[in-house]
TORNU-293760 format. One line per 2 residues: number of its first residue (from 1); their letters; for each residue x, z, y of C-alpha. Coordinates in steps of 0.1 Angstrom, whole numbers. Each point is the difference from the previous one (the first is absolute). Layout:
N
NUM = a = X/Z/Y ~ ...
This chain:
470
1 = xx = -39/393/-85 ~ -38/-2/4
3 = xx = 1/5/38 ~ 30/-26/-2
5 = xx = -22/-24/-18 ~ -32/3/25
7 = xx = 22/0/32 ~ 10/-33/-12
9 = xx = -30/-13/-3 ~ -13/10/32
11 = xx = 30/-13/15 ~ -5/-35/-14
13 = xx = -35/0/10 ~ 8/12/36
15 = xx = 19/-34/3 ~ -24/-15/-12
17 = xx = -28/15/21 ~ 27/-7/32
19 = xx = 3/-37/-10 ~ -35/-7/0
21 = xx = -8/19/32 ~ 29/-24/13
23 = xx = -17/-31/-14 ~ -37/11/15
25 = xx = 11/7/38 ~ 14/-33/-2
27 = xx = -29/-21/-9 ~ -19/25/19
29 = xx = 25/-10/31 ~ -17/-32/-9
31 = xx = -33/4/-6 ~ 0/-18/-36
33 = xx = 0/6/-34 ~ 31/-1/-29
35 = xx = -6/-29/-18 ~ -19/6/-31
37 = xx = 17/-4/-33 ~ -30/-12/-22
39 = xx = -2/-30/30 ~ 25/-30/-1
41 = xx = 34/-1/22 ~ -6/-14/30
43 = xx = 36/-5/26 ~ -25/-11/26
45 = xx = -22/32/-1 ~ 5/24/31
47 = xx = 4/29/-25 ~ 30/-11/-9
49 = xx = 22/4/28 ~ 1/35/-1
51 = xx = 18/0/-34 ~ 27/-12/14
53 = xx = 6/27/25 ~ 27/17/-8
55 = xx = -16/35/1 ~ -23/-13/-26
57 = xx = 24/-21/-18 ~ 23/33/-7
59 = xx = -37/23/-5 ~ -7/-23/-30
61 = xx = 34/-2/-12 ~ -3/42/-4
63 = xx = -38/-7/-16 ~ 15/-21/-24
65 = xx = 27/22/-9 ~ -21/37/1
67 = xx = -31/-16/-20 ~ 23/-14/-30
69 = xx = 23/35/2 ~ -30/21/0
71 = xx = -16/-17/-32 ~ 31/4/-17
73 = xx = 5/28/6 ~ -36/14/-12
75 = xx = -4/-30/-28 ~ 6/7/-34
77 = xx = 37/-10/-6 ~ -6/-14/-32
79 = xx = -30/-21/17 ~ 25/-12/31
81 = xx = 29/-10/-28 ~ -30/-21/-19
83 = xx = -14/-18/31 ~ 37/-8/16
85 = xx = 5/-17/-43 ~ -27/-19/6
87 = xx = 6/-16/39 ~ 6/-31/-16
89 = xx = -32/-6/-11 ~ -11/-3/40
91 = xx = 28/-27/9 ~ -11/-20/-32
93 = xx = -39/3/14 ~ 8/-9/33
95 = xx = 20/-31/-11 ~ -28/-9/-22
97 = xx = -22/3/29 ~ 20/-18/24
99 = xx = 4/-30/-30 ~ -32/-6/-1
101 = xx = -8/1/38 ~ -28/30/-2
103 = xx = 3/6/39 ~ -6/-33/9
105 = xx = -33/1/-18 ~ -12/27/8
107 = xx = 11/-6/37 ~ -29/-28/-5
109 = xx = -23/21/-16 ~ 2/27/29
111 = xx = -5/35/4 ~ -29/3/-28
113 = xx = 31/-12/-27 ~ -5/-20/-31
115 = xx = -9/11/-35 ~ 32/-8/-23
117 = xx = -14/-25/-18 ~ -2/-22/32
119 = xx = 30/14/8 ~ 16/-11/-31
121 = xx = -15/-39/-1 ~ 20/-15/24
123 = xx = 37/5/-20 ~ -24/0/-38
125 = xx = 12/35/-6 ~ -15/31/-16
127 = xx = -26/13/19 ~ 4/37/-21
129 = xx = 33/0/3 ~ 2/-10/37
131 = xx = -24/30/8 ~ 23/23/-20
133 = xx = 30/-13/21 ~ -23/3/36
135 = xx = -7/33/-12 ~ 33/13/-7
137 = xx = 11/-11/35 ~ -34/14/17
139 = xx = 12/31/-13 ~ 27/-4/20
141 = xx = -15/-9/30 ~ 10/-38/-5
143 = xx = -34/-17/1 ~ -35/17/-2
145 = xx = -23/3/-27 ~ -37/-2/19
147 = xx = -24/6/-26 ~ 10/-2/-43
149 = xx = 21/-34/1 ~ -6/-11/33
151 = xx = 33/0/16 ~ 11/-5/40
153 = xx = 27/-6/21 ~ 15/33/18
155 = xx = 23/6/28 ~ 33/-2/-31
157 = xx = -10/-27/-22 ~ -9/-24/34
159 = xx = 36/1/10 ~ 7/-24/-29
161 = xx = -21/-28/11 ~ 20/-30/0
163 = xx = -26/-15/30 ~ -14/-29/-20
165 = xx = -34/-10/-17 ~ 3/11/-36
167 = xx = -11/-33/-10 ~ 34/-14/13
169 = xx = 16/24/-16 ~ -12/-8/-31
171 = xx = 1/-41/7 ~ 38/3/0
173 = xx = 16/31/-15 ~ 38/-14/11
175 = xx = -9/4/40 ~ -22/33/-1
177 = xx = 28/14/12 ~ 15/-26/31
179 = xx = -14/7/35 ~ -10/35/-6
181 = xx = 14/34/17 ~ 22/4/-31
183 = xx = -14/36/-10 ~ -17/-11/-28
185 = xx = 33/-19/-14 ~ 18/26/8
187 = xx = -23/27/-24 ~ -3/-24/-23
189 = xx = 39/1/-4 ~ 2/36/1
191 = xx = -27/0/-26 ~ 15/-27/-22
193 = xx = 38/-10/-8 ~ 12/39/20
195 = xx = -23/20/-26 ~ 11/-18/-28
197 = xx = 37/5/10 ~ -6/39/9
199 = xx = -16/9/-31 ~ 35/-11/-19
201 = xx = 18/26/20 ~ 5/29/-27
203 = xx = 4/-28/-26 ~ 33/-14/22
205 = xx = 9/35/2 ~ -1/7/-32
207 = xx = 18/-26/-16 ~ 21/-19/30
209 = xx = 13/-36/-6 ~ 26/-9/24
211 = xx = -17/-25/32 ~ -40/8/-16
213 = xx = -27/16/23 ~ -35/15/-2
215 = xx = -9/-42/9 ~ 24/-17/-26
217 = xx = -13/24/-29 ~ -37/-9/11
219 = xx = -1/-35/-4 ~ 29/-3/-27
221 = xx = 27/-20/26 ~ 30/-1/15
223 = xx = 12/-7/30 ~ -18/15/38
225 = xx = -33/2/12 ~ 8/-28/25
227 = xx = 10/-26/-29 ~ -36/8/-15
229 = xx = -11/-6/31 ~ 11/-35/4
231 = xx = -6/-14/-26 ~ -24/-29/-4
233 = xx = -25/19/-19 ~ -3/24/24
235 = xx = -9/-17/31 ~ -29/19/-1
237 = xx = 15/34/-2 ~ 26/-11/26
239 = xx = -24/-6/26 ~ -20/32/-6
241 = xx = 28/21/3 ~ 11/-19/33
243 = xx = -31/5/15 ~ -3/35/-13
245 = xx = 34/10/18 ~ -16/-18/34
247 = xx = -31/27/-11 ~ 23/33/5
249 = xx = -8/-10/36 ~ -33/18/-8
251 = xx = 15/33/-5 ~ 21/0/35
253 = xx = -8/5/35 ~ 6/-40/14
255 = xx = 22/15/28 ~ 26/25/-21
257 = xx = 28/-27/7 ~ -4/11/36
259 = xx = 0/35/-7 ~ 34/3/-13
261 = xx = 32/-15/5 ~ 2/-14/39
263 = xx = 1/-36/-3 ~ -7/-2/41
265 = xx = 34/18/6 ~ 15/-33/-19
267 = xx = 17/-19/31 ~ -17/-32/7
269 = xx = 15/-29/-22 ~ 8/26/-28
271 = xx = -1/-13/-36 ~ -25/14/-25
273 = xx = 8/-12/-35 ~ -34/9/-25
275 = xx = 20/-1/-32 ~ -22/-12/-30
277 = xx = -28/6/27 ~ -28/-23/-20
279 = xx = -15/-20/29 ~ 10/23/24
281 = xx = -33/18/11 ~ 17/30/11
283 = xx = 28/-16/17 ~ -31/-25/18
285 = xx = -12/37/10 ~ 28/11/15
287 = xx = 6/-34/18 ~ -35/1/15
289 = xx = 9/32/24 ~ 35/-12/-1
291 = xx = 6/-39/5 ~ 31/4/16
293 = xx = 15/9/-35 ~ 16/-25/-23
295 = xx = -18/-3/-36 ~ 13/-13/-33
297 = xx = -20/2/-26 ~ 14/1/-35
299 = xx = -10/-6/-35 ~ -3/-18/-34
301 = xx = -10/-46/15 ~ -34/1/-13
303 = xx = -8/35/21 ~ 17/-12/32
305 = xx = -19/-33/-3 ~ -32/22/4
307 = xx = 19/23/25 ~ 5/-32/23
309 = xx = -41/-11/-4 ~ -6/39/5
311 = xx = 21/-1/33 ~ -14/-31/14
313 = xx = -32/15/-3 ~ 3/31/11
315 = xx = 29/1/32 ~ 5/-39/5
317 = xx = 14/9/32 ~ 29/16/-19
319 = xx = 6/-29/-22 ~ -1/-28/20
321 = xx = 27/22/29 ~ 20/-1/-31
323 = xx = -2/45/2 ~ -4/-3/-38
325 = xx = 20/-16/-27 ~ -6/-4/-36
327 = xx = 25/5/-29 ~ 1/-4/-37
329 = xx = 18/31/-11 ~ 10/25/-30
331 = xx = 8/34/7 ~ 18/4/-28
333 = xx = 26/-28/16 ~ 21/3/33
335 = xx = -21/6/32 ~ 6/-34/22
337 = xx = -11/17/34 ~ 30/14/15
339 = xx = -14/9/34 ~ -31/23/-6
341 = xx = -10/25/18 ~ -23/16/-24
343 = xx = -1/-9/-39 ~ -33/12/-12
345 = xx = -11/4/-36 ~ -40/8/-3
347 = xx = -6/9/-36 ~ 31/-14/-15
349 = xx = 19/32/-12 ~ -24/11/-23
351 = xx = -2/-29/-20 ~ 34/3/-10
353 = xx = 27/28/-21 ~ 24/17/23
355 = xx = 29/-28/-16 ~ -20/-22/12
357 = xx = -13/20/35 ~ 41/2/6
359 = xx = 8/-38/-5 ~ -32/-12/23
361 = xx = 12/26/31 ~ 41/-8/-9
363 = xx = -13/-41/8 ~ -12/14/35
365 = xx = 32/24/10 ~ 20/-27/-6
367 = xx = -20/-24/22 ~ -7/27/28
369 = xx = 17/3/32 ~ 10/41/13
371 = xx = -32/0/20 ~ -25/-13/-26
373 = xx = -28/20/-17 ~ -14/2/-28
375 = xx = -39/11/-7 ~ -12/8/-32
377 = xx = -41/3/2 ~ -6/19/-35
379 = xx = -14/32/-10 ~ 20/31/1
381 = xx = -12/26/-34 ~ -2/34/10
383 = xx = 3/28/-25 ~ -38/16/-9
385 = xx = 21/38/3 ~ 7/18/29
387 = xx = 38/0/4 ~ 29/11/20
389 = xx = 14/-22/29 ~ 18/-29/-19
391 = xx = 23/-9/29 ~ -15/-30/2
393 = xx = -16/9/29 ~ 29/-3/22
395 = xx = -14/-39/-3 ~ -21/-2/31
397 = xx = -36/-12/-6 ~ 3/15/-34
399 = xx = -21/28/-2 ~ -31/-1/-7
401 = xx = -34/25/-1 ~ -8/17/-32
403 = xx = -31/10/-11 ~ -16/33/9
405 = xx = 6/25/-27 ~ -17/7/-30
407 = xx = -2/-42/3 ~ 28/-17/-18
409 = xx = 25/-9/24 ~ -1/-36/-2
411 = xx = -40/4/2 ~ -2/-14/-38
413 = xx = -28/-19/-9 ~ -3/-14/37
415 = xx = 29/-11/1 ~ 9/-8/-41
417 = xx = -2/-39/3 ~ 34/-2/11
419 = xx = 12/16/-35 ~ -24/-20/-20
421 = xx = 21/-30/16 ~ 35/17/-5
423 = xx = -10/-3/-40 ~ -15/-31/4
425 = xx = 34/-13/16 ~ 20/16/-29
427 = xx = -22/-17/-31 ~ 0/-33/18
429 = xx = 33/-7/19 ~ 19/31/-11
431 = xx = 2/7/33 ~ -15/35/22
433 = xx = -13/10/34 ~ 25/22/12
435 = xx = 4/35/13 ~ 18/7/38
437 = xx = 33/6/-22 ~ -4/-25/-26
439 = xx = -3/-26/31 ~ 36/18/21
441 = xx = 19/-5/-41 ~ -12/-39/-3
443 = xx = 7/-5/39 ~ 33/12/0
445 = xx = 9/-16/-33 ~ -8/-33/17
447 = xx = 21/7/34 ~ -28/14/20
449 = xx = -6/35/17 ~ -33/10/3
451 = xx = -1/11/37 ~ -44/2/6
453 = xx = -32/4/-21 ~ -34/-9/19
455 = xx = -33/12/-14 ~ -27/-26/16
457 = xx = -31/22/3 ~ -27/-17/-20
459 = xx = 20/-11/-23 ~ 17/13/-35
461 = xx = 27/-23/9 ~ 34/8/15
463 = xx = 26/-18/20 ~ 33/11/-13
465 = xx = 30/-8/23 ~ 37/-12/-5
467 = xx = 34/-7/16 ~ 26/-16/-15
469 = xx = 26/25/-11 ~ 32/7/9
């Protein structure tokens, strides 16, 4: 068992040891250095092309994965159990952070940083307990204590920068969040109304009421998340989680869309329907390399107002040769398109149960044609243990690399995000991100086969493929 126990260890370290050797010839390729992580993100900096190599993309993926396997594996359990309790208290800092616009002013104080009690004026907050909060997240590698209280900007905590002068922020607390990259809305969200809901999950377990989720039990109402949303009290919440879903853009590579699903072997004049596509950036992507397809963008009036502004900005060319249309629709109501050639949904089945997943695709079967498709862009869950062929492999595209062993399969920690937002989707909509077979049971259950699965490299997304069945 001893042997067992060090062979293990060396084994994790070796990919370790292989991942950075991987990482170094390709900056030395380059002749420059990996960014630093006590200096601000910069998307402009030479240094950071190379992290988007794919050799170095899938080196830091097995880092990430061997570092956080290796110190549990040599970490007191009892010590591992007590820090996982205690996660929270990071998503509550970093909100509180965020809140009171910390990275803005310390982007204006520089690289020396800011003692908390400057720190703190601005917002008229606790200068103690800001420092406590910097400090918990410096700890984490989220900001960077310089000397005793004197706190800086580092390459994590700069990411959040919502691009303004902190003293506009402050000015006008209702637009901090309009015209920025949407990253900060979107942690903010994460770090707000999502925690709440999560931490309810053992209580809705526990004692179930009939139509109540991890959300409804937080704040003490009925009804959805979207109703919450829209009502007039919330205008302010509404818009943060708008521009906070525009912010997952952050986390993708901008030209996954192309890396999937072959939207040039669409004939010329073929109809792409974005259903509940917001303003349609993704489908104003795809148009871009691809004007001879059709586009019709559809969602709630007041998005596809700003989908037509968004349009007219971005591919006027499109708009005014009439290549794009606008509709008000509900998925949850019969699809009016009867002539697509592709119905895509981009983050749509997640949001909703499996009743409901089955009534949104039966709409489309019954408005699709022999030859149309459909294309799911969602995440596909992979089990974390190394298990026989499912069958599900027969699916071309489907398969997919697994980690190199001891590493979990689904290389854990680097890749856990995606199951932080599969319980996130469950104590807010009821809803899941969906495994290879959950997505063939709803597909079929709503008159579609699943026929392809693309895996866009650079991306955790997928683009899951269906014919109308038979």
């Amino acid at each position: 068992m001893r042997s067992t126990g060090i062979s293990t260890l060396r084994r994790l370290a070796n990919i370790i040891n292989g991942a950075i050797n991987e990482i170094e010839a390709v900056y030395a390729a380059a002749d420059i250095s990996l960014p630093s992580l006590d200096a601000p993100f910069n998307p402009a900096d030479p240094a950071e092309a190379p992290l988007q190599n794919p050799s170095v993309e899938a080196a830091t993926l097995n880092i990430m994965a061997a570092a956080a396997q290796l110190s549990a594996t040599v970490a007191s359990p009892a010590v591992s159990a007590l820090n996982a309790s205690q996660a929270y208290h990071i998503s509550a800092c970093l909100r509180a952070a965020s809140e009171v616009n910390v990275v803005e002013v310390l982007r204006e104080a520089g690289p020396a940083g800011l003692h908390a009690k400057e720190i703190a004026a601005p917002s008229k907050t606790d200068p103690l307990l800001l420092a406590r909060i910097l400090r918990l997240l410096a700890t984490h590698n989220i900001f960077r204590e310089v000397t005793p209280n004197v706190f800086a900007n580092n390459r994590i905590s700069s990411v959040l920068d919502k691009g303004k002068p902190s003293k506009a922020l402050f000015e006008n607390r209702d637009e901090r969040l309009t015209g920025t990259s949407g990253f900060a809305a979107l942690v903010e969200a994460i770090t707000d109304f999502n925690m709440k809901s999560v931490v309810m999950l053992a209580d809705t377990m526990l004692d179930p009421k009939e139509g109540e989720l991890g959300f409804n039990r937080a704040y003490g109402i009925s009804g959805s998340l979207w109703d919450w949303l829209h009502r007039p009290d919330n205008v302010y919440e509404m818009q943060r989680f708008d521009l906070g879903m525009r912010g997952t853009a952050a986390t993708e590579s901008t030209d996954a869309i192309h890396k999937g699903f072959n939207w040039s072997g669409l004939p010329a004049g073929s109809v792409l329907v974005d259903v509940g596509g917001g303003i349609g950036h993704v489908s104003l992507a795809i148009a871009q390399k691809n004007p001879g397809l059709r586009v019709v963008v559809q969602d709630l009036e007041d998005t596809i107002k700003d989908s037509k502004i968004y349009w007219k900005e971005n591919l006027p060319s499109q708009v005014e040769s009439r290549m794009v249309d606008f509709q008000v629709h509900d998925f949850h109501t019969p699809q009016p398109v009867s002539n697509a050639a592709v119905f895509m949904l981009r983050y749509i089945l997640h949001d909703w149960s499996d009743e409901r997943v089955v009534k949104i695709l039966r709409h489309l079967r019954d408005a699709a044609q022999p030859t149309t498709q459909l294309v799911v862009v969602d995440q596909v869950l992979v089990s974390a243990s190394r298990i026989p062929d499912s069958g599900q492999e027969t699916i071309p595209g489907s398969a997919r690399a697994s980690a190199p062993a001891p590493l979990l399969p689904n290389w854990g920690v680097g890749k856990a995000e995606a199951y932080c937002y599969d319980l996130s989707m469950h104590c807010l909509f009821g809803a899941a991100e969906r495994t290879l077979e959950h997505f063939v049971e709803v597909f079929a259950k709503g008159g579609w086969k699943l026929v392809r699965v693309h895996h866009p490299e650079g991306s955790g997304i997928s683009h899951i493929v269906g014919v109308p069945a038979q």
